[in-house]
C-alpha positions in Angstrom: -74.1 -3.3 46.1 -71.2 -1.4 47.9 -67.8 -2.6 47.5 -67.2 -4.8 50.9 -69.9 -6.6 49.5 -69.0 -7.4 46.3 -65.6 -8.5 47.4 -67.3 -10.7 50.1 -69.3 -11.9 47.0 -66.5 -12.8 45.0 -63.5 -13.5 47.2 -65.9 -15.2 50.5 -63.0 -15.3 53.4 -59.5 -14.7 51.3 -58.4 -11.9 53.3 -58.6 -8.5 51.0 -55.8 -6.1 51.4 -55.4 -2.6 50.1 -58.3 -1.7 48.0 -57.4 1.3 45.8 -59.6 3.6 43.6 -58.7 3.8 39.6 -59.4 6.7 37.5 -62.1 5.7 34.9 -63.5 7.1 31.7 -66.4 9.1 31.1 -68.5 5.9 31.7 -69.2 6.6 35.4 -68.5 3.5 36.9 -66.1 2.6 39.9 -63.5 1.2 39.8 -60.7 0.2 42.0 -57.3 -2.0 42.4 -57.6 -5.0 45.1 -55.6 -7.1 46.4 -56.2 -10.6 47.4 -53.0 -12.5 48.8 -50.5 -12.4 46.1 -53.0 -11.4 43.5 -54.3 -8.2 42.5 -57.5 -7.6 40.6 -59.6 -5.2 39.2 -63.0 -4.6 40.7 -65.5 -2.5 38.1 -69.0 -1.4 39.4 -71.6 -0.1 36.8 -72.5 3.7 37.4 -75.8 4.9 36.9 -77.3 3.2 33.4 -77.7 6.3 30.2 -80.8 5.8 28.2 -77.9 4.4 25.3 -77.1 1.2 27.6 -75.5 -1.5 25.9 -77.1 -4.7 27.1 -74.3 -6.8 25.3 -71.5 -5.4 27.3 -71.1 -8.5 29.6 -71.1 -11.0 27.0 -69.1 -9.6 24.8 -66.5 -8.7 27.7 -66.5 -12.6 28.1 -66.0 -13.6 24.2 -63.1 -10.9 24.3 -61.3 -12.0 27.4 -61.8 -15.8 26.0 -60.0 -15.3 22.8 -56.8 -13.4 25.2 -57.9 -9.6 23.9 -59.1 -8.4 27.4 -58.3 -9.4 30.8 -58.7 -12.6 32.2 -62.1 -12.9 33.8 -62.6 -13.7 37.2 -66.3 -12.8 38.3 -69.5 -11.0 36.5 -72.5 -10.5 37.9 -74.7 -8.5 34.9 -77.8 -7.8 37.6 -75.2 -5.3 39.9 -72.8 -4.2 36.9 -70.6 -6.0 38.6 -67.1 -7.2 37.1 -63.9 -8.6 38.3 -60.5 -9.6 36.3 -57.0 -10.1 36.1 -55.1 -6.3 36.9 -52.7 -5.2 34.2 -49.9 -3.5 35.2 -49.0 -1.1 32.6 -46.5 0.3 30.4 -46.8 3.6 28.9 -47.7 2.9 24.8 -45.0 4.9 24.2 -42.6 2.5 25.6 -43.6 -0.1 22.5 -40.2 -1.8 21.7 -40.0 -0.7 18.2 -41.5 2.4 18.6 -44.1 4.0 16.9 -44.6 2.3 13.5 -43.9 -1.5 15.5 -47.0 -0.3 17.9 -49.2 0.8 15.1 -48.7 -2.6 13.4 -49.5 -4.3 17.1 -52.7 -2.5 17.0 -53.5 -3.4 13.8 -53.2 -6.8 14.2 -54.8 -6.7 18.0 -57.8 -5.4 16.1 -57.7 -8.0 13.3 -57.9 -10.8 15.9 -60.5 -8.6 17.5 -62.5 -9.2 14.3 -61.8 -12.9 13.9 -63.4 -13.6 17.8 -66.8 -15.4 17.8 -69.4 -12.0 16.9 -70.9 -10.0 19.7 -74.7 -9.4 19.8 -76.2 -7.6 17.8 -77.6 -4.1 19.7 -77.9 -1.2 16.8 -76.9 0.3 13.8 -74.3 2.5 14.3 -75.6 5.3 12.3 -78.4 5.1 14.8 -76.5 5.5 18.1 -74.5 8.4 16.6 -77.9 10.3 15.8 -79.8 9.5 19.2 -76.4 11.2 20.4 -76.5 13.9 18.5 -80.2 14.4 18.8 -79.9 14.3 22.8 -77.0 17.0 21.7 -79.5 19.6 20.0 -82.0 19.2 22.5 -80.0 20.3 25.9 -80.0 23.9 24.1 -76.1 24.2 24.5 -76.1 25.7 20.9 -77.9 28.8 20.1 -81.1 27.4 17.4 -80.0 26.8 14.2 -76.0 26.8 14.9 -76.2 23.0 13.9 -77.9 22.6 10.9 -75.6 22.1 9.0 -74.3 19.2 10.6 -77.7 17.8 10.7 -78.0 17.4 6.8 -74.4 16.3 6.4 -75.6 13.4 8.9 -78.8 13.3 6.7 -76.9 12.7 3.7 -74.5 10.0 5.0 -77.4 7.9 6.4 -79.4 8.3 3.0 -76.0 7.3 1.0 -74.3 4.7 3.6 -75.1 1.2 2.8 -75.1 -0.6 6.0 -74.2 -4.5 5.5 -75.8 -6.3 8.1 -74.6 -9.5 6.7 -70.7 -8.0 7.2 -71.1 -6.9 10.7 -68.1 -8.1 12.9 -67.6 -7.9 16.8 -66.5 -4.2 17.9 -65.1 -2.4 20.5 -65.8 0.7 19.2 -64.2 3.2 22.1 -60.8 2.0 20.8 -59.1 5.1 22.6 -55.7 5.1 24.4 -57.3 5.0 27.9 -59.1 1.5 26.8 -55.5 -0.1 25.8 -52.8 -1.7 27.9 -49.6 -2.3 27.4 -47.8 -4.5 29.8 -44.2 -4.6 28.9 -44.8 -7.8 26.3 -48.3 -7.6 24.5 -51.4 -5.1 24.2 -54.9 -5.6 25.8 -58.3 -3.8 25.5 -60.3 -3.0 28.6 -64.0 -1.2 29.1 -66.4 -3.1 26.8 -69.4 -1.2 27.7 -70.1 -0.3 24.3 -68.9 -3.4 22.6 -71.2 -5.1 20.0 -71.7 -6.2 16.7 -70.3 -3.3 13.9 -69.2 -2.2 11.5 -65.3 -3.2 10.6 -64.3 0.8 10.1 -65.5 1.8 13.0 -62.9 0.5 15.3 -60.7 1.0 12.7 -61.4 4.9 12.4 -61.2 5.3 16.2 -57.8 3.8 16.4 -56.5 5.6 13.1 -57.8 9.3 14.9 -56.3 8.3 18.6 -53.1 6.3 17.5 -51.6 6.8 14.5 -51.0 10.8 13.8 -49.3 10.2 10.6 -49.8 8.7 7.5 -47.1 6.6 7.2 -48.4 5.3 10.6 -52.1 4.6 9.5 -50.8 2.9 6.5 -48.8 0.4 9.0 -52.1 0.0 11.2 -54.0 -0.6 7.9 -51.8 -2.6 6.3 -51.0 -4.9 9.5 -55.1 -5.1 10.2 -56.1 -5.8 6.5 -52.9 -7.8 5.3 -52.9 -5.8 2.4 -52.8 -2.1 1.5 -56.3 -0.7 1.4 -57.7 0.1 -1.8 -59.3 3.3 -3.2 -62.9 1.8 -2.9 -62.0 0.3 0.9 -60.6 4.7 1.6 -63.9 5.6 -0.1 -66.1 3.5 2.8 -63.8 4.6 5.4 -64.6 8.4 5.0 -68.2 8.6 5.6 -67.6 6.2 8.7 -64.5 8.4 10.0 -67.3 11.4 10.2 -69.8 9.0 11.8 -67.2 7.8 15.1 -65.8 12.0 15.2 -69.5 12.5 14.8 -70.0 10.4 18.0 -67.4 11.6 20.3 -68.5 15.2 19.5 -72.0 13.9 21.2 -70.3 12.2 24.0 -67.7 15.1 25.0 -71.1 17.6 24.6 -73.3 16.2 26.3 -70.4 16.2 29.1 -70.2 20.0 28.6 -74.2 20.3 28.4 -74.3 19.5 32.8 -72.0 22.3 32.9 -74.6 25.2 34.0 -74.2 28.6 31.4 -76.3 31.8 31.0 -77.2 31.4 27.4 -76.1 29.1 24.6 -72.9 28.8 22.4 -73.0 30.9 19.1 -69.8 30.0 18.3 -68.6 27.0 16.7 -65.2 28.0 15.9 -62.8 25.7 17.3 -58.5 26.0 17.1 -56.9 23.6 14.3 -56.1 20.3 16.0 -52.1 21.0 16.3 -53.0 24.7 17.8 -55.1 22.9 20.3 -52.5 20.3 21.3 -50.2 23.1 21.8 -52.5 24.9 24.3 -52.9 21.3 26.1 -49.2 20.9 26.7 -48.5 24.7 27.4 -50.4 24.8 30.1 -53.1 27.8 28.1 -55.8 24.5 28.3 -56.0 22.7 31.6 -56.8 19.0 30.9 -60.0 17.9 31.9 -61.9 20.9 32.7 -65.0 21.9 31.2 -63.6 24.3 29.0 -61.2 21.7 27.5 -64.1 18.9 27.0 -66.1 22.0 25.4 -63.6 22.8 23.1 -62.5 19.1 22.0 -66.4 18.8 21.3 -66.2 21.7 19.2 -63.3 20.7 17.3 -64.8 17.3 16.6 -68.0 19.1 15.2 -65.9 20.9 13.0 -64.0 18.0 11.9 -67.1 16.0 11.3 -67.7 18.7 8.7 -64.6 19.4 7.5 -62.3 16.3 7.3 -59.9 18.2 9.6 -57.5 16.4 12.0 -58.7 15.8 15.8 -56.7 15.5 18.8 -56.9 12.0 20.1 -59.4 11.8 23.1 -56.5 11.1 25.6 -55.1 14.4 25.1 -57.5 15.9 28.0 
């Protein structure tokens, strides 16, 4: 379905004015700005499906937008990937009256009411996505043999150690990146569900702790404004072995990115610059944002990190 007839599909005769392309994520979908009379909408098409598909995306898109956390929904059509809502025009986050610490508590508390919405399906354990992703990782040969071992049996030994509650399993975002958040001058809102479903409560609260809140006076505002309570040792116990699984994850996704990039021979290097060092590079100009090399290296760095414990960039910074 092209995008002339989706709009006829959703809008019939209202005369359509300018219809403007968006930049989008690593996803692959299109997506564009429309105008319809005095309104203007967001029109998303579904790019090619991954073999990792979320079937739950639309539904849980529809639960979110009910309970006022993402756009208001004006058309879905699941059989052509095919989405309309409300368009939000946007602030800069760093615009937040209150600053900083006043934004991290407003994402804490977006996410808590994120939690409290009716749950999204169920679609798989997240320990299980973030190995068929890694998996997929090791076998496009982008690393010489061997060079991830190590990271295997660290994955080994979180799944063999990681009790996974099914029973505690809330509804999840779980690409809560600053790309997929809005501000619009008065309130926050989450966009791209595609790989919303049921999860685990950390795991939206790690992504948002690595992307949003650099310090630690700022993740203990997030925390404290999600939990309503400072987290206890047991709770920062949990949380590590899920912050490895999401860096874990975005490793695989910004990889397998770098993977369709042709090379002669594989990586034998897995050292990666210090997550300050490479923020540095980003903003001098030494790293050009959104080139291959970039996505390579931020890969890299998350590897380490999944390893180490280390710092990452936020995924916005390329």
């Amino acid at each position: 379905m092209d995008v002339s007839e989706t709009l006829a599909a959703v809008f019939g005769s209202a005369p359509i004015g300018a219809v403007t392309p968006m930049s989008g994520g690593v996803s692959g979908a299109s997506i564009f700005r429309v105008e319809v009379g005095e309104r203007h909408c967001v029109l998303r098409i579904e790019g090619p499906p991954s073999p990792l598909r979320n079937p739950h995306q639309y539904l849980s898109l529809r639960i979110a937008a009910e309970a006022g956390i993402a756009p208001r929904l004006i058309h879905v059509d699941e059989t052509n990937g095919v989405i309309v809502t409300d368009f939000i025009e946007q602030r800069p986050l760093s615009a937040y009256p209150g600053g900083p610490r006043a934004l991290a508590e407003a994402l804490g508390a977006l996410l808590a009411r994120l939690q409290a919405a009716p749950t999204f399906p169920y679609f798989v354990d997240y320990p299980d996505i973030v190995s068929r992703l890694f998996a997929h990782v090791r076998r496009t040969g982008l690393f010489a043999a061997g060079l991830l071992d190590a990271h295997t049996e660290r994955l080994e030994r979180i799944r063999e150690t990681l009790v996974w509650d099914h029973a505690g399993l809330v509804s999840g975002h779980n690409d809560l990146n600053a790309r997929n958040i809005l501000f619009d001058g008065e309130r926050l809102w989450l966009i791209d569900w595609e790989s919303a479903y049921r999860n685990d409560p950390l795991v939206d609260a790690a992504i948002l702790l690595d992307n949003l809140a650099p310090s630690p006076e700022l993740q203990d505002a997030l925390l404290q404004a999600w939990l309503g309570r400072a987290p206890d040792g047991a709770w920062r116990a949990r949380l590590a072995p899920i912050r490895a699984l999401t860096r874990l994850y975005y490793a695989g996704v910004l990889l397998s990115a770098s993977a369709t990039v042709p090379r002669t021979e594989p990586d034998t290097d897995l050292s990666a610059p210090a997550c300050d060092a490479f923020l540095c590079d980003v903003r001098e100009g030494g790293l050009t944002s959104r080139t291959p090399e970039a996505v390579h290296t931020l890969g890299k760095i998350y590897l380490a990190s999944f390893l180490s414990g280390a710092p990452v960039p936020p995924l916005d910074s390329i």
